[in-house]
C-alpha positions as CSV (number, residue, x, y, z in Angstrom):
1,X,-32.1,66.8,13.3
2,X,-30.8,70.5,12.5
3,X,-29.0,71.4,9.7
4,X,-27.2,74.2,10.5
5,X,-27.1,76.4,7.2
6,X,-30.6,77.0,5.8
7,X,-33.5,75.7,8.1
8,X,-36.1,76.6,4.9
9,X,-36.1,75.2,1.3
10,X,-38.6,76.2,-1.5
11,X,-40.9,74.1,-3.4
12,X,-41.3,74.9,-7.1
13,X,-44.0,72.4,-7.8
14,X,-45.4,71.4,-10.8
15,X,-45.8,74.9,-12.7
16,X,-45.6,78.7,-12.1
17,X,-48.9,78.8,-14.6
18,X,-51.7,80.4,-12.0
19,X,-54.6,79.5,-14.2
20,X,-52.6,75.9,-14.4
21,X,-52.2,75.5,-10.6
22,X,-55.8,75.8,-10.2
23,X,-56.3,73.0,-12.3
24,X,-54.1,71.1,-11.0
25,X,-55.6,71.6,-7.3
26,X,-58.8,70.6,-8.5
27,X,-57.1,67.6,-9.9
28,X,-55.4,66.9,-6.4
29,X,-58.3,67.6,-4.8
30,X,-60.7,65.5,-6.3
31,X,-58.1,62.5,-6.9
32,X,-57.3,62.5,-3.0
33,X,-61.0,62.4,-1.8
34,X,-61.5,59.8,-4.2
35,X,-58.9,57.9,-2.6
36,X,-59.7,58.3,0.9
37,X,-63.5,57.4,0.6
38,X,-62.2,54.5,-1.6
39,X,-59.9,52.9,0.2
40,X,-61.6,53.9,4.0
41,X,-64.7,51.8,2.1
42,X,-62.5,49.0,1.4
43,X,-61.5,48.9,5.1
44,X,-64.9,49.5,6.6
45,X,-66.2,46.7,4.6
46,X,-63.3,44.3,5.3
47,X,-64.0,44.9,9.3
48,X,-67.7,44.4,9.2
49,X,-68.7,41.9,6.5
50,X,-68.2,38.2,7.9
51,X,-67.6,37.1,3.9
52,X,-64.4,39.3,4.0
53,X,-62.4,37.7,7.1
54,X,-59.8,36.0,5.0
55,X,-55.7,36.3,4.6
56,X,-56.5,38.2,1.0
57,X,-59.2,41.0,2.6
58,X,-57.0,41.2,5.7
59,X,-54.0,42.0,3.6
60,X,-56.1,44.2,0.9
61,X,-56.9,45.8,4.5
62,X,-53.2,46.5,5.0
63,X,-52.7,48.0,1.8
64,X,-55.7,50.4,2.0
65,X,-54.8,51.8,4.7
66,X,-51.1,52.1,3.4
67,X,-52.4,54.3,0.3
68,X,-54.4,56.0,2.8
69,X,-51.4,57.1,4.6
70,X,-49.2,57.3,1.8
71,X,-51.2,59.9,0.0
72,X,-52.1,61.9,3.1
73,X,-48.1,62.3,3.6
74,X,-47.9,64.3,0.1
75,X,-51.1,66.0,-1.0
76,X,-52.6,67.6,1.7
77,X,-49.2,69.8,2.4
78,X,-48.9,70.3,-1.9
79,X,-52.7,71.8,-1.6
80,X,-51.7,73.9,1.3
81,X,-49.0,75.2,-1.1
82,X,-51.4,76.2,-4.0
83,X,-54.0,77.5,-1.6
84,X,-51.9,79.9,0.0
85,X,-49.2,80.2,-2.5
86,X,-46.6,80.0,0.3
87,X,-43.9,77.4,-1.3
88,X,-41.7,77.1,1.7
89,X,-41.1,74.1,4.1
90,X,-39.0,73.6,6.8
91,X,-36.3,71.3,7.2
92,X,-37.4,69.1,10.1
93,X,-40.9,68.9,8.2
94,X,-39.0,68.2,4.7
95,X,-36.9,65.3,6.4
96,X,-40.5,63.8,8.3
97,X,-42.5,63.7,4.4
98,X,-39.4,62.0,3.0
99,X,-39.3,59.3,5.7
100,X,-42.9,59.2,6.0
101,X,-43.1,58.5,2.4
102,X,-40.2,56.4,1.7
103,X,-41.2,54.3,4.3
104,X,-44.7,53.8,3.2
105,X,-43.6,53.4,-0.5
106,X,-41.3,50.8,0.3
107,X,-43.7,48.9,2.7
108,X,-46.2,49.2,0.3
109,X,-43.9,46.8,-1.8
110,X,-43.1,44.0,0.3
111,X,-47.1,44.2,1.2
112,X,-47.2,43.5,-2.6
113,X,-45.1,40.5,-2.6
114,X,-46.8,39.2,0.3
115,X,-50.6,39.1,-1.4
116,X,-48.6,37.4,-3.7
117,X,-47.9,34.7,-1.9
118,X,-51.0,34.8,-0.4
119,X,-52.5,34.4,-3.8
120,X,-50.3,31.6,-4.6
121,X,-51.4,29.5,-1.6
122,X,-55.0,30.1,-2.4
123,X,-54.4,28.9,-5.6
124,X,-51.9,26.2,-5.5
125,X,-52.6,24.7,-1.8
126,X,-56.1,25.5,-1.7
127,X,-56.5,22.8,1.2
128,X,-53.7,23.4,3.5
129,X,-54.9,27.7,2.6
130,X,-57.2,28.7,6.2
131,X,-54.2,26.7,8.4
132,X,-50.7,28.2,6.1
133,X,-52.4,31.5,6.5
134,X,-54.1,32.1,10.2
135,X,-54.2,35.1,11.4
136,X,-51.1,35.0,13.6
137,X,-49.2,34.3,10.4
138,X,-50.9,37.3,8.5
139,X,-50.0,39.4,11.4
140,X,-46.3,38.5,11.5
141,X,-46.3,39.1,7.4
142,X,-47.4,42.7,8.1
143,X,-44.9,43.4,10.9
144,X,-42.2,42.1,8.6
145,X,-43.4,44.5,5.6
146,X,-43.0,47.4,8.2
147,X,-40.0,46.2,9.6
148,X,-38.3,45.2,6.1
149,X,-39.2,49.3,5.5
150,X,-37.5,50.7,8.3
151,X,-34.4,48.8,7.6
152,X,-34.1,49.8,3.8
153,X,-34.8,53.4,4.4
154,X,-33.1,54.3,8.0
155,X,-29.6,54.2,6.7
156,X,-29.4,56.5,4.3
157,X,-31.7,58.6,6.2
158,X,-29.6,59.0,9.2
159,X,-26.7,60.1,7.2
160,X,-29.1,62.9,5.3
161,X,-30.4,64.6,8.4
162,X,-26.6,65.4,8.6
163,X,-26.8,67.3,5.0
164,X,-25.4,70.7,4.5
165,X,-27.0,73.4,2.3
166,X,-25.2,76.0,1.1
167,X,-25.5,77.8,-2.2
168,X,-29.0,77.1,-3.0
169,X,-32.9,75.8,-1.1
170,X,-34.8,75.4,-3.9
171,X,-35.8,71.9,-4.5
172,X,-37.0,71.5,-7.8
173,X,-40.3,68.7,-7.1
174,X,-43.8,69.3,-5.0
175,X,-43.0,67.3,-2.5
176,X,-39.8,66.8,-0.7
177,X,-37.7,64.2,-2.1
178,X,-34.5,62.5,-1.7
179,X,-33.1,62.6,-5.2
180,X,-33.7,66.6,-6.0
181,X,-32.3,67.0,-2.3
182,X,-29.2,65.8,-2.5
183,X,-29.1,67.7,-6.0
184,X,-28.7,70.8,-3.7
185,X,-26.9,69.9,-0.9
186,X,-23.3,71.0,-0.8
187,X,-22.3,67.9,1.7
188,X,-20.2,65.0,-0.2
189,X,-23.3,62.9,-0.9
190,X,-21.6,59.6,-3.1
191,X,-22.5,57.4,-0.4
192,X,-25.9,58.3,0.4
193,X,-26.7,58.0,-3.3
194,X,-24.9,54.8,-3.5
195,X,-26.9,53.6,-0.2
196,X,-30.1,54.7,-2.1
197,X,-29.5,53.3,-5.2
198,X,-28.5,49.7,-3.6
199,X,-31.7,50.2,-1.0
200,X,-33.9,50.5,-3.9
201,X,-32.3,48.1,-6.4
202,X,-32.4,45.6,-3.7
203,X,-36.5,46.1,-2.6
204,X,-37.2,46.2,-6.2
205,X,-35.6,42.9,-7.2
206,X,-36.1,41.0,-3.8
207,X,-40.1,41.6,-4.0
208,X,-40.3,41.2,-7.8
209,X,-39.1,37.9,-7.7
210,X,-41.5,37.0,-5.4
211,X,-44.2,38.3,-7.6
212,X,-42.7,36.6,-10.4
213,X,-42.0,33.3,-8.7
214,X,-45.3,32.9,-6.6
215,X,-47.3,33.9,-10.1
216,X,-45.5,31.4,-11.9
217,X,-46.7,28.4,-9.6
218,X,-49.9,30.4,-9.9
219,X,-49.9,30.3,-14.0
220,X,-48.7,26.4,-14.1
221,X,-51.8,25.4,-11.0
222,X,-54.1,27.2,-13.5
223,X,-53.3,26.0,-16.4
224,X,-53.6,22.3,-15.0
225,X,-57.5,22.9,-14.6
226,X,-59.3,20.8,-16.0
227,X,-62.4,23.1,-16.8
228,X,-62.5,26.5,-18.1
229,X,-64.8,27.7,-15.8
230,X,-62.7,26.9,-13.1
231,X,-59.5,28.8,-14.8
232,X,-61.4,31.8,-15.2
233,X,-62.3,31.7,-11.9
234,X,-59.0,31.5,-10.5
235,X,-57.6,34.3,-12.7
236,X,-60.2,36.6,-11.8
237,X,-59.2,36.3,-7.8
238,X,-55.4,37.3,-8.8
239,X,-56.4,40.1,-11.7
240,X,-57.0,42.9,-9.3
241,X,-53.5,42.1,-7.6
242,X,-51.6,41.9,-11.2
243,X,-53.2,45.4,-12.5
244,X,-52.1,47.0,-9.1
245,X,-48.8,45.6,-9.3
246,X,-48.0,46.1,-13.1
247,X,-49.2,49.4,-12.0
248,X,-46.7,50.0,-9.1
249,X,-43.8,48.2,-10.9
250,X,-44.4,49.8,-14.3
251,X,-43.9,53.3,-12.4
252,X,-40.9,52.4,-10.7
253,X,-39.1,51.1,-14.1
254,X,-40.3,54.3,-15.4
255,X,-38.1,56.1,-13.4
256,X,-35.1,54.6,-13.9
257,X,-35.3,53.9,-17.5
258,X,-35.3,57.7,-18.8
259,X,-34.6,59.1,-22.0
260,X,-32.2,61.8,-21.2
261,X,-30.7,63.2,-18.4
262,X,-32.9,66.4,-18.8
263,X,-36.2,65.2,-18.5
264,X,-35.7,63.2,-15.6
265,X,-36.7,65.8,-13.3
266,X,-40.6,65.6,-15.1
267,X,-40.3,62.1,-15.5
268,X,-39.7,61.9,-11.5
269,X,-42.4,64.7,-11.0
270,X,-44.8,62.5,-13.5
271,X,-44.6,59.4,-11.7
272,X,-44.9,60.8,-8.0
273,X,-48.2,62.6,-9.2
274,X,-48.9,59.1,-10.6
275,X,-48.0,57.1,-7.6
276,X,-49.2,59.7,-4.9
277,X,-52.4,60.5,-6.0
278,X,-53.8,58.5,-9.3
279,X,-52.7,55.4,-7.9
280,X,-54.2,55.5,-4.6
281,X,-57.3,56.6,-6.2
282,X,-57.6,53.7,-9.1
283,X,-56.4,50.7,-6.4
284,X,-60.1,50.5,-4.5
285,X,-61.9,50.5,-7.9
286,X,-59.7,47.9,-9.3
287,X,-60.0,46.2,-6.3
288,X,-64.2,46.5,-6.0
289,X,-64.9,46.8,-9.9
290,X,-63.1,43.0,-10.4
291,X,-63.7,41.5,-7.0
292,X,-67.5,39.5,-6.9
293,X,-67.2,39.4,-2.9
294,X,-66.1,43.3,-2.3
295,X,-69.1,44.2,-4.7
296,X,-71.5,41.7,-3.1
297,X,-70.1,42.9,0.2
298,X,-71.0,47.0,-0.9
299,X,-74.3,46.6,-2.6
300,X,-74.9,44.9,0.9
301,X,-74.2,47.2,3.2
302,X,-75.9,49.9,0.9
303,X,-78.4,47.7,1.4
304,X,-78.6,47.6,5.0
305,X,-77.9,51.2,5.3
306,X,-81.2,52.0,3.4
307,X,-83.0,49.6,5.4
308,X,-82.4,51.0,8.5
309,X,-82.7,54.4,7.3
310,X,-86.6,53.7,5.9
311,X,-87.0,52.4,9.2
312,X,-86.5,55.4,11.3
């Protein structure tokens, strides 16, 4: 992994503005505690509560800990950046964020389609549910997210690490990315860009169908109710799932639909801020705000926590 012309690049971030950049730190700052505490809670609660031992909580698990990971791969090094005001990052550790979040980003979506499905044999096989989705099944579903990542992003990545810089290492973004990379790079870079695009098209389009699919068989089940009060019921288990995932799809097609070629570069900084840190931040409310069992399963260990604290 050495590159053999410049071993440094620069960051330029989001803006040059000092009284801005404080701001925006405070911003970062705030979002990303928010979304640790958030999403750790999710995951504490998930492992202790009894209530919350099912495919959905197991998989809302998964994806908690994903966000977790994925924002902790951009915004602690972007902080470090303001703090200090050193912009600089090496090659090796620019090559490690873009796999680290590539990979989590594009896990993140076959995780996605997968609580879809989940959601569509809760709601559409409700019987056949606890033995279609054991926990050896769950398991394998989440080694096949992880796997599915690897093999999307590992061959474009291996021919990247081979990149040549010559002329310019200034990489216009806050975080090191693979599009304003190979922007630089004075390597013939058609077929990594061709691999990318076809990786991503490909991720996008297999998972949404998914989505699409299992939520129409979810819609039609629904629909077929015979009381309201059932209907509602059903809609409000898959509502937190659809707002995160009109969230993480709607970003994505924000990208690529773009109104001119010069404000793609703060379209693309736009959405990673969106997707790195307001994102991650927003998925454990949505997730405890709408959910009656995460709530329940909170005020209850608040509960518990005060009891035992009144009793020492």
């Amino acid at each position: 992994m050495r590159n053999h012309t410049m071993t440094t690049f620069i960051l330029l971030g989001l803006t040059n503005d000092p009284q801005l950049k404080v701001v925006i730190f405070i911003f970062f700052i705030l979002t990303y505690i928010l979304s640790i505490t958030g999403n750790l809670t999710i995951i504490s609660l998930t492992f202790t509560n009894s209530h919350l031992k099912t495919a959905m909580y197991f998989f809302l698990q998964n994806f908690s800990f994903l966000e977790i990971s994925f924002t902790s791969a951009c915004i602690p090094r972007y902080l470090y950046h303001i703090s200090t005001g050193d912009m600089t990052i090496t090659y090796e550790n620019c090559i490690i964020q873009i796999f680290f979040t590539d990979l989590l980003g594009v896990t993140e979506f076959y995780l996605l389609a997968t609580m879809s499905y989940d959601r569509y044999v809760a709601i559409c096989k409700p019987l056949h549910y606890v033995t279609i989705m054991n926990s050896r099944v769950c398991r394998r579903l989440i080694l096949c997210c992880w796997i599915a990542g690897l093999v999307v992003i590992l061959p474009p990545l291996s021919l990247g690490i081979n990149l040549k810089f010559c002329d310019s290492n200034v990489i216009d973004h806050f975080i090191c990315d693979a599009a304003p990379l190979l922007k630089i790079s004075c390597s013939e870079t058609w077929l990594i860009e061709q691999m990318v695009i076809v990786s991503a098209v490909l991720t996008f389009i297999m998972t949404l169908v998914c989505v699409v699919q299992s939520y129409i068989y979810i819609i039609k089940t629904i629909l077929q109710f015979p009381s309201i009060q059932q209907r509602k019921k059903a809609f409000s288990t898959c509502s937190s799932h659809m707002i995160v995932i009109s969230i993480t799809y709607g970003s994505c097609i924000f990208v690529y639909v773009k109104p001119s070629a010069k404000e793609s570069v703060a379209i693309n900084k736009g959405v990673t801020v969106l997707t790195t840190s307001i994102a991650p931040m927003l998925n454990p409310f949505i997730y405890t705000l709408r959910n009656k069992q995460v709530k329940q399963a909170f005020k209850d260990s608040i509960r518990k926590k005060c009891s035992t604290s009144l009793v020492i």
